[in-house]
N, C-alpha and C positions, 0 to 999 in steps of 0.2 A: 581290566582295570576297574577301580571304585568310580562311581559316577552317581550323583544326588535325582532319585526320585518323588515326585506325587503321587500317592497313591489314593491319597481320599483326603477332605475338606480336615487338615491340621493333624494330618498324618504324613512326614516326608522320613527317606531311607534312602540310606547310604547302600547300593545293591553292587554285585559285580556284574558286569555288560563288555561285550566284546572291546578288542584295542581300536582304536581310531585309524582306516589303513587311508592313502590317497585313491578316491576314488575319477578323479578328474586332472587333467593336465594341470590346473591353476592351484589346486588344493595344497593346504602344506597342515604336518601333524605338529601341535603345541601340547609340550607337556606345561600344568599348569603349574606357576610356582605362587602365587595367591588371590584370593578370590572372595568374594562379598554377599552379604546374602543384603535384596535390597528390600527399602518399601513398598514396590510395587510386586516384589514375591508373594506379598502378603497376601493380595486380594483371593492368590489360587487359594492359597493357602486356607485363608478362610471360607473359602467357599464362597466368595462373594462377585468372581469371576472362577466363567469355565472352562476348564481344562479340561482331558482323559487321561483318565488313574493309569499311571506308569510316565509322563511325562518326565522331560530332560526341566534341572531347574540349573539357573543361575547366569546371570547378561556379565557380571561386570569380573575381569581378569585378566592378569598377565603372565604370561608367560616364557619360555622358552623353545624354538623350531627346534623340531628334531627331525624332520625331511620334508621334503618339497617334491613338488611336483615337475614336469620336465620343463612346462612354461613358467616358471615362477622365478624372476630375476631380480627382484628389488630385496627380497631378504633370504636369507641363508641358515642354515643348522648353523643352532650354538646363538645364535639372535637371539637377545632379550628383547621382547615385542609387547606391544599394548594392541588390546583388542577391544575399538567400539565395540557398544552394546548390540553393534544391528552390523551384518557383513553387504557389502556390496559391491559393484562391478566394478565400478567407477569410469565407464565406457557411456552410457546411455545418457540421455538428457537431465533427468533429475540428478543426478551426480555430477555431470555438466556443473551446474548449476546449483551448485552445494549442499541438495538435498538428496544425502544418500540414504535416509530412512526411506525414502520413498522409491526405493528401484524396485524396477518392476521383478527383477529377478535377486533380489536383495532378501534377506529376514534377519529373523531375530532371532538368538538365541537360547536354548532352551526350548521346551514343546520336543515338538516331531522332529527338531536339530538337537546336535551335542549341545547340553548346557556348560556353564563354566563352574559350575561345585561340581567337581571331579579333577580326575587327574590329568588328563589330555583330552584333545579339541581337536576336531577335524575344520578346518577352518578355510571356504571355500574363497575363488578371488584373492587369494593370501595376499596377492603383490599391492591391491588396490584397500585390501581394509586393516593386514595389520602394519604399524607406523614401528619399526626398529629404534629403540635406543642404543645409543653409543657404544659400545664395546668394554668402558670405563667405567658405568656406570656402578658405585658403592650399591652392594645388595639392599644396605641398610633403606636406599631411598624407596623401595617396594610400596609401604604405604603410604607415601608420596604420589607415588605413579595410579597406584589402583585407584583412588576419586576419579581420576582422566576421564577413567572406562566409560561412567556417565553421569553421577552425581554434580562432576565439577564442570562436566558440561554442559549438564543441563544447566545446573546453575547460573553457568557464563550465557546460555539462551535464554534464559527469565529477562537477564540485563541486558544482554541485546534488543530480543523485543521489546523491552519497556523502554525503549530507549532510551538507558542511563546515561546521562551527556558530566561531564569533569564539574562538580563544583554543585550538582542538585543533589536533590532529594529524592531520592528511595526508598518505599513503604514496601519489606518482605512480607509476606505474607507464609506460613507453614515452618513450622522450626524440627521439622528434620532435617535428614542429611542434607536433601536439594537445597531447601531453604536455608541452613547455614552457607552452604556453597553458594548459592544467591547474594549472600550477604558479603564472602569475600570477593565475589565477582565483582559485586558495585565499589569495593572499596579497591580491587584492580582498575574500575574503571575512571576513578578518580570521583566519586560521588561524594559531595560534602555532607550530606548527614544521611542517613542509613536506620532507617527504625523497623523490626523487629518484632512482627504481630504472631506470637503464639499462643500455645494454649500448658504450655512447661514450661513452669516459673526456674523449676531446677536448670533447664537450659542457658538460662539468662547471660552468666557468664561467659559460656562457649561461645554464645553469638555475640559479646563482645569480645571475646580473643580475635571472634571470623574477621568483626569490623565494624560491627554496630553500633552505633551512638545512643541509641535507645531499645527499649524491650518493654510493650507494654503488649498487654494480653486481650489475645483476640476476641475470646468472647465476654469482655466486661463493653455494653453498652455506653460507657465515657471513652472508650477508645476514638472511636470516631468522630468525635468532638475534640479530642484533644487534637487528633492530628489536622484535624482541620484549622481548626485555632491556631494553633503554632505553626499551620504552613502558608498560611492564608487563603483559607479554602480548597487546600486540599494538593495531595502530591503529586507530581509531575509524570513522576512513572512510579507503577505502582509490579510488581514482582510477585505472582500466585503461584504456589508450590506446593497447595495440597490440592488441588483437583475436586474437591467437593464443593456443592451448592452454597454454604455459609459461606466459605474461604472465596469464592467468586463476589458474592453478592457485597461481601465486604470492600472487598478489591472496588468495586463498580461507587461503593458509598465514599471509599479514601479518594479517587484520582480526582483530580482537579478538571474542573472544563479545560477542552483543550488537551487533556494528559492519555497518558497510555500504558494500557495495561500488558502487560507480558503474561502470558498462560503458561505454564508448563507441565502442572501438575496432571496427572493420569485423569480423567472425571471418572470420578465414580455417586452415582447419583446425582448426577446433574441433569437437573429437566426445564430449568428455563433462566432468559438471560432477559436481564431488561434491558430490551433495546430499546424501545423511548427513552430511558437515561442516558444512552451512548448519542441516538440520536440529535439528542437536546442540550447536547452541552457538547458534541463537536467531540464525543471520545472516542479515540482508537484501540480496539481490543485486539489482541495479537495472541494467536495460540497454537504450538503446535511440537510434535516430539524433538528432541531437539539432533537436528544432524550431528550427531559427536566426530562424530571422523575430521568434520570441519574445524574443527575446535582444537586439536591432539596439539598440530604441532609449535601455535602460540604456548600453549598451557605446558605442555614436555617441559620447550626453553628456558619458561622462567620458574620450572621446577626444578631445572638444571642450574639455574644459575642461581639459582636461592631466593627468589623472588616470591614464589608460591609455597604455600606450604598444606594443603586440604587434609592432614592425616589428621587432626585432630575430630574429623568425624568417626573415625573407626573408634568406637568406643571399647571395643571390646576385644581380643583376638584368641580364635581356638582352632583345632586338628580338623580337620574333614572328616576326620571318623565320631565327630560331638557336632554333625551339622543339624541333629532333631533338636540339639538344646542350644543353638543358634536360633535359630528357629521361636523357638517358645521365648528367649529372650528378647528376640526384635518384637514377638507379637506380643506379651505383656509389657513392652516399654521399659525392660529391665537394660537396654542396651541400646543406642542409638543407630549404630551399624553395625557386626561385626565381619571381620578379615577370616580367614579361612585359609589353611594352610596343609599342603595335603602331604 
Protein backbone atom coordinates (compact mmCIF):
# COMPACT_ATOMS: atom_id res chain seq x y z
CA UNK A 1 0.00 0.00 0.00
CA UNK A 2 0.97 3.97 -0.45
CA UNK A 3 1.58 5.33 3.07
CA UNK A 4 3.19 9.17 3.77
CA UNK A 5 6.82 9.39 4.72
CA UNK A 6 9.59 11.92 6.45
CA UNK A 7 12.36 11.63 5.19
CA UNK A 8 14.41 14.88 5.96
CA UNK A 9 13.41 18.67 7.49
CA UNK A 10 10.57 19.55 4.27
CA UNK A 11 11.03 16.76 2.39
CA UNK A 12 7.76 14.10 2.89
CA UNK A 13 6.89 10.90 0.17
CA UNK A 14 4.37 9.15 -0.73
CA UNK A 15 6.38 5.47 -0.57
CA UNK A 16 5.05 1.84 -0.92
CA UNK A 17 5.30 -0.25 2.55
CA UNK A 18 3.96 -3.46 3.45
CA UNK A 19 -0.16 -4.00 3.82
CA UNK A 20 -1.29 -3.44 7.44
CA UNK A 21 -1.95 -7.32 8.75
CA UNK A 22 -3.65 -7.99 12.53
CA UNK A 23 -0.98 -8.47 14.70
CA UNK A 24 -2.82 -8.87 18.09
CA UNK A 25 -6.24 -10.09 19.21
CA UNK A 26 -7.80 -6.48 19.78
CA UNK A 27 -6.17 -5.01 16.51
CA UNK A 28 -8.58 -4.38 13.38
CA UNK A 29 -7.21 -3.28 9.67
CA UNK A 30 -8.92 0.39 8.38
CA UNK A 31 -8.71 1.14 4.91
CA UNK A 32 -8.49 5.03 4.99
CA UNK A 33 -11.19 6.87 3.26
CA UNK A 34 -9.90 10.61 4.08
CA UNK A 35 -7.38 12.13 5.95
CA UNK A 36 -5.56 15.63 7.08
CA UNK A 37 -2.49 16.89 6.97
CA UNK A 38 -2.35 19.07 10.39
CA UNK A 39 -0.33 22.00 11.96
CA UNK A 40 1.50 20.23 14.31
CA UNK A 41 2.85 18.07 11.11
CA UNK A 42 4.58 20.94 10.60
CA UNK A 43 6.97 21.24 13.32
CA UNK A 44 8.76 17.60 11.91
CA UNK A 45 8.40 18.92 8.94
CA UNK A 46 10.29 21.82 9.41
CA UNK A 47 12.66 20.57 11.33
CA UNK A 48 11.80 22.31 14.17
CA UNK A 49 10.91 19.08 16.17
CA UNK A 50 12.61 15.51 15.91
CA UNK A 51 11.79 12.83 14.04
CA UNK A 52 13.88 9.72 12.03
CA UNK A 53 13.93 10.07 8.36
CA UNK A 54 11.35 7.41 7.13
CA UNK A 55 8.74 8.11 9.86
CA UNK A 56 4.87 7.25 9.43
CA UNK A 57 3.02 10.84 9.11
CA UNK A 58 -0.47 11.83 9.70
CA UNK A 59 -3.06 11.67 13.35
CA UNK A 60 -6.10 12.80 11.91
CA UNK A 61 -8.76 10.12 9.74
CA UNK A 62 -11.41 8.04 9.03
CA UNK A 63 -12.12 5.29 7.70
CA UNK A 64 -13.51 2.02 6.81
CA UNK A 65 -12.82 -1.83 8.97
CA UNK A 66 -11.86 -4.21 6.80
CA UNK A 67 -10.96 -7.02 9.54
CA UNK A 68 -10.74 -7.39 13.15
CA UNK A 69 -9.12 -9.25 15.35
CA UNK A 70 -10.70 -12.42 17.21
CA UNK A 71 -11.34 -10.04 20.43
CA UNK A 72 -12.74 -7.11 18.91
CA UNK A 73 -16.62 -6.82 19.34
CA UNK A 74 -17.76 -3.30 19.51
CA UNK A 75 -17.02 -2.77 15.61
CA UNK A 76 -17.18 -4.71 12.54
CA UNK A 77 -15.95 -4.88 8.62
CA UNK A 78 -17.75 -2.46 6.47
CA UNK A 79 -17.91 0.12 9.76
CA UNK A 80 -17.38 3.65 8.82
CA UNK A 81 -15.15 4.58 11.86
CA UNK A 82 -13.39 7.71 13.30
CA UNK A 83 -10.10 7.44 14.75
CA UNK A 84 -8.80 9.83 17.71
CA UNK A 85 -5.50 11.23 17.02
CA UNK A 86 -3.89 9.02 19.98
CA UNK A 87 -5.21 5.09 20.26
CA UNK A 88 -5.78 3.52 23.58
CA UNK A 89 -6.94 0.80 25.89
CA UNK A 90 -9.46 2.20 27.47
CA UNK A 91 -9.02 -0.34 30.51
CA UNK A 92 -6.38 1.48 32.74
CA UNK A 93 -6.77 4.25 35.03
CA UNK A 94 -6.14 7.36 32.88
CA UNK A 95 -8.85 6.21 30.56
CA UNK A 96 -10.82 5.44 33.55
CA UNK A 97 -10.89 8.80 33.93
CA UNK A 98 -11.14 10.48 30.49
CA UNK A 99 -7.60 10.91 29.77
CA UNK A 100 -6.79 8.46 27.19
CA UNK A 101 -3.70 10.52 25.65
CA UNK A 102 -2.18 9.64 28.66
CA UNK A 103 -2.20 5.56 28.60
CA UNK A 104 0.45 4.10 29.64
CA UNK A 105 0.16 1.69 26.71
CA UNK A 106 -1.59 4.11 24.44
CA UNK A 107 0.21 6.46 21.40
CA UNK A 108 -0.05 8.30 18.79
CA UNK A 109 0.00 8.05 15.39
CA UNK A 110 2.41 8.23 12.95
CA UNK A 111 6.31 7.94 13.86
CA UNK A 112 7.33 4.27 14.55
CA UNK A 113 3.07 3.57 14.34
CA UNK A 114 0.94 3.47 10.90
CA UNK A 115 0.28 7.07 10.21
CA UNK A 116 -3.11 8.13 8.66
CA UNK A 117 -1.84 9.81 5.08
CA UNK A 118 -1.93 6.44 3.62
CA UNK A 119 -4.24 3.91 2.68
CA UNK A 120 -4.82 1.58 5.75
CA UNK A 121 -4.08 1.55 9.54
CA UNK A 122 -3.48 -1.10 11.65
CA UNK A 123 -5.24 0.19 14.56
CA UNK A 124 -4.47 -1.28 17.87
CA UNK A 125 -7.43 -1.68 20.94
CA UNK A 126 -9.91 -1.12 17.92
CA UNK A 127 -12.94 -1.72 20.30
CA UNK A 128 -11.74 0.95 22.94
CA UNK A 129 -10.41 3.82 20.25
CA UNK A 130 -12.35 3.62 17.15
CA UNK A 131 -16.01 5.24 17.66
CA UNK A 132 -18.56 3.47 14.63
CA UNK A 133 -20.87 5.68 12.85
CA UNK A 134 -24.16 4.74 11.90
CA UNK A 135 -24.53 2.45 8.93
CA UNK A 136 -26.67 5.45 7.16
CA UNK A 137 -24.36 7.74 7.21
CA UNK A 138 -24.39 10.25 3.74
CA UNK A 139 -20.69 9.78 2.48
CA UNK A 140 -20.96 13.46 1.69
CA UNK A 141 -20.72 14.09 5.59
CA UNK A 142 -16.72 12.84 5.56
CA UNK A 143 -15.55 16.39 6.10
CA UNK A 144 -17.78 16.86 8.73
CA UNK A 145 -16.60 13.98 10.51
CA UNK A 146 -12.67 14.27 9.85
CA UNK A 147 -12.33 17.82 12.21
CA UNK A 148 -13.63 14.98 15.08
CA UNK A 149 -10.24 13.26 14.69
CA UNK A 150 -8.75 16.40 16.59
CA UNK A 151 -8.95 19.89 15.47
CA UNK A 152 -12.57 19.90 16.74
CA UNK A 153 -11.55 18.34 19.69
CA UNK A 154 -9.14 19.96 20.58
CA UNK A 155 -10.94 22.96 19.96
CA UNK A 156 -13.95 21.81 22.35
CA UNK A 157 -10.73 21.28 25.09
CA UNK A 158 -9.37 25.02 24.83
CA UNK A 159 -13.29 25.72 25.81
CA UNK A 160 -13.49 23.28 28.41
CA UNK A 161 -10.37 24.26 30.09
CA UNK A 162 -11.09 27.85 29.82
CA UNK A 163 -14.01 27.23 31.27
CA UNK A 164 -16.55 28.69 28.72
CA UNK A 165 -19.73 29.11 30.90
CA UNK A 166 -23.39 30.16 28.37
CA UNK A 167 -23.59 33.99 28.08
CA UNK A 168 -19.37 34.97 28.63
CA UNK A 169 -16.83 36.00 26.95
CA UNK A 170 -14.04 34.14 25.16
CA UNK A 171 -10.81 35.68 23.93
CA UNK A 172 -9.34 32.76 21.12
CA UNK A 173 -6.27 33.13 20.77
CA UNK A 174 -4.48 31.28 17.25
CA UNK A 175 -6.64 31.42 13.92
CA UNK A 176 -5.80 28.20 12.64
CA UNK A 177 -7.69 25.10 12.37
CA UNK A 178 -7.66 24.51 16.36
CA UNK A 179 -8.33 28.05 16.80
CA UNK A 180 -11.27 28.42 14.52
CA UNK A 181 -12.65 25.00 16.08
CA UNK A 182 -12.01 26.97 19.47
CA UNK A 183 -14.14 29.62 18.29
CA UNK A 184 -17.06 27.23 17.15
CA UNK A 185 -16.60 25.35 20.33
CA UNK A 186 -17.46 28.48 22.52
CA UNK A 187 -20.20 29.41 20.38
CA UNK A 188 -21.49 25.44 20.99
CA UNK A 189 -20.91 26.23 24.32
CA UNK A 190 -23.32 29.08 24.42
CA UNK A 191 -20.65 32.00 24.87
CA UNK A 192 -21.94 35.54 24.37
CA UNK A 193 -19.27 37.19 22.64
CA UNK A 194 -16.35 35.30 21.16
CA UNK A 195 -13.31 37.57 19.95
CA UNK A 196 -10.61 36.21 17.75
CA UNK A 197 -6.86 37.13 18.33
CA UNK A 198 -4.78 36.34 15.12
CA UNK A 199 -2.24 37.22 13.05
CA UNK A 200 -4.50 36.63 9.34
CA UNK A 201 -6.63 39.38 8.65
CA UNK A 202 -7.69 37.11 5.46
CA UNK A 203 -9.12 34.58 8.03
CA UNK A 204 -11.36 37.23 9.62
CA UNK A 205 -14.42 36.06 8.04
CA UNK A 206 -14.01 32.21 8.39
CA UNK A 207 -13.83 33.00 12.16
CA UNK A 208 -16.93 34.66 11.86
CA UNK A 209 -18.85 31.96 9.99
CA UNK A 210 -17.01 29.49 13.09
CA UNK A 211 -18.78 32.26 15.65
CA UNK A 212 -16.86 34.97 16.34
CA UNK A 213 -18.01 38.41 17.16
CA UNK A 214 -14.95 39.93 16.80
CA UNK A 215 -11.42 39.62 15.00
CA UNK A 216 -8.72 41.77 16.12
CA UNK A 217 -4.98 40.95 15.58
CA UNK A 218 -2.69 39.57 17.74
CA UNK A 219 0.13 41.24 17.42
CA UNK A 220 -1.04 44.97 17.11
CA UNK A 221 -0.08 46.33 20.84
CA UNK A 222 -3.96 48.11 21.19
CA UNK A 223 -5.27 44.71 21.15
CA UNK A 224 -4.93 44.32 24.73
CA UNK A 225 -6.35 47.45 25.57
CA UNK A 226 -9.08 47.00 23.67
CA UNK A 227 -10.21 43.92 25.10
CA UNK A 228 -9.64 44.97 28.34
CA UNK A 229 -11.60 48.15 27.97
CA UNK A 230 -14.53 46.51 26.40
CA UNK A 231 -14.50 43.63 28.90
CA UNK A 232 -13.75 45.35 32.01
CA UNK A 233 -10.48 44.25 32.64
CA UNK A 234 -10.22 41.52 30.87
CA UNK A 235 -11.80 38.03 29.63
CA UNK A 236 -13.03 35.45 31.82
CA UNK A 237 -11.68 32.54 29.83
CA UNK A 238 -9.28 33.13 27.69
CA UNK A 239 -8.64 30.05 24.76
CA UNK A 240 -4.56 29.50 23.36
CA UNK A 241 -4.13 27.66 20.28
CA UNK A 242 -0.84 28.34 19.01
CA UNK A 243 1.39 27.08 21.68
CA UNK A 244 4.12 29.65 21.34
CA UNK A 245 5.53 32.18 23.94
CA UNK A 246 3.77 35.43 22.48
CA UNK A 247 0.34 33.61 21.96
CA UNK A 248 0.88 32.50 25.86
CA UNK A 249 2.16 35.56 27.26
CA UNK A 250 -0.92 37.30 25.52
CA UNK A 251 -3.31 35.03 26.84
CA UNK A 252 -1.76 35.77 30.54
CA UNK A 253 -2.21 39.95 29.49
CA UNK A 254 -6.17 39.25 28.13
CA UNK A 255 -7.68 36.97 31.15
CA UNK A 256 -9.25 38.81 33.82
CA UNK A 257 -8.29 38.29 37.65
CA UNK A 258 -10.00 35.54 38.73
CA UNK A 259 -10.15 34.07 34.80
CA UNK A 260 -8.87 31.09 33.14
CA UNK A 261 -6.77 30.13 30.65
CA UNK A 262 -7.21 26.95 28.41
CA UNK A 263 -3.86 25.78 26.75
CA UNK A 264 -3.94 23.63 23.98
CA UNK A 265 -1.72 24.64 21.64
CA UNK A 266 1.63 22.24 21.09
CA UNK A 267 4.49 24.71 22.92
CA UNK A 268 6.94 25.28 20.82
CA UNK A 269 9.31 27.67 22.22
CA UNK A 270 8.06 28.23 25.25
CA UNK A 271 10.58 29.01 28.13
CA UNK A 272 8.77 30.95 30.73
CA UNK A 273 5.39 31.70 32.27
CA UNK A 274 4.62 34.40 34.59
CA UNK A 275 3.65 33.04 37.49
CA UNK A 276 3.57 36.06 39.66
CA UNK A 277 0.73 37.24 37.29
CA UNK A 278 -1.16 34.01 37.71
CA UNK A 279 -0.22 34.33 41.25
CA UNK A 280 -1.49 37.81 41.83
CA UNK A 281 -4.50 38.01 40.36
CA UNK A 282 -5.84 34.48 41.45
CA UNK A 283 -5.55 33.06 37.59
CA UNK A 284 -6.06 29.61 36.57
CA UNK A 285 -3.99 28.20 33.69
CA UNK A 286 -5.16 24.87 32.34
CA UNK A 287 -3.18 22.99 29.79
CA UNK A 288 -2.80 19.99 28.22
CA UNK A 289 -3.39 17.48 24.93
CA UNK A 290 -6.67 17.14 24.60
CA UNK A 291 -8.28 13.52 25.28
CA UNK A 292 -10.34 13.34 21.86
CA UNK A 293 -11.74 10.08 22.35
CA UNK A 294 -13.61 11.98 25.10
CA UNK A 295 -15.12 14.23 22.99
CA UNK A 296 -16.26 11.91 19.67
CA UNK A 297 -19.49 10.93 20.76
CA UNK A 298 -21.12 14.45 21.81
CA UNK A 299 -19.37 16.03 18.67
CA UNK A 300 -20.50 12.84 16.03
CA UNK A 301 -24.33 13.60 17.29
CA UNK A 302 -24.73 16.84 16.63
CA UNK A 303 -22.71 16.39 13.45
CA UNK A 304 -25.40 14.03 12.77
CA UNK A 305 -28.05 15.89 13.49
CA UNK A 306 -27.04 19.11 11.93
CA UNK A 307 -26.03 20.88 14.72
CA UNK A 308 -22.08 21.10 14.00
CA UNK A 309 -20.71 21.83 11.04
CA UNK A 310 -16.35 22.18 11.35
CA UNK A 311 -15.65 21.39 7.48
CA UNK A 312 -15.27 24.64 6.64
CA UNK A 313 -11.58 24.52 8.06
CA UNK A 314 -10.61 22.09 5.23
CA UNK A 315 -9.53 24.56 3.07
CA UNK A 316 -8.38 22.78 0.50
CA UNK A 317 -8.88 19.00 -0.81
CA UNK A 318 -6.42 16.77 -3.04
CA UNK A 319 -5.18 12.77 -3.80
CA UNK A 320 -2.72 11.20 -1.59
CA UNK A 321 -0.68 10.88 -4.30
CA UNK A 322 -0.21 15.29 -4.20
CA UNK A 323 0.39 14.86 -0.25
CA UNK A 324 4.35 16.90 -0.99
CA UNK A 325 2.17 19.72 -2.25
CA UNK A 326 -0.23 19.48 0.61
CA UNK A 327 2.41 19.87 2.48
CA UNK A 328 4.19 23.00 0.95
CA UNK A 329 0.55 24.55 1.00
CA UNK A 330 -0.12 24.20 4.74
CA UNK A 331 3.69 25.32 5.31
CA UNK A 332 3.50 28.61 3.21
CA UNK A 333 -0.04 29.48 4.43
CA UNK A 334 -1.38 28.92 0.92
CA UNK A 335 -4.09 26.50 2.62
CA UNK A 336 -5.53 26.38 6.14
CA UNK A 337 -6.05 22.60 6.22
CA UNK A 338 -6.05 20.26 3.63
CA UNK A 339 -8.32 16.67 3.38
CA UNK A 340 -6.59 14.10 1.61
CA UNK A 341 -8.20 11.38 -0.19
CA UNK A 342 -6.38 8.27 -1.14
Amino acid sequence: MKATVLEGAGHVRLVHVPDPVIQRPGDAIVSVRLAAVCGSDLWPFRGQESFTPGDRMGHEWVGTVEETGPDVARVRPGDLVIAPFAFADGTCRPCREGLFTSCPDGGFWGGRHDGGQAEAVRVPFADATLLPVRADTDPRLLPRLLPLTDVMATGTHAAVLAGTQPGSTVVVIGDGAVGMCAVLAAHRAGAGRIILAGRRVERGNLARRMGATDVLAADDPATAEIVRGETQGGACSVAECAGTQSALDLAIDLVRPGGTIGSVGVPNGVEHVDLYRLFRHNITLRAGVAPARRYLEPLLADVLAGRLDPSPVLSLEMPLDDVATAYHAMDTRQALKVALRP
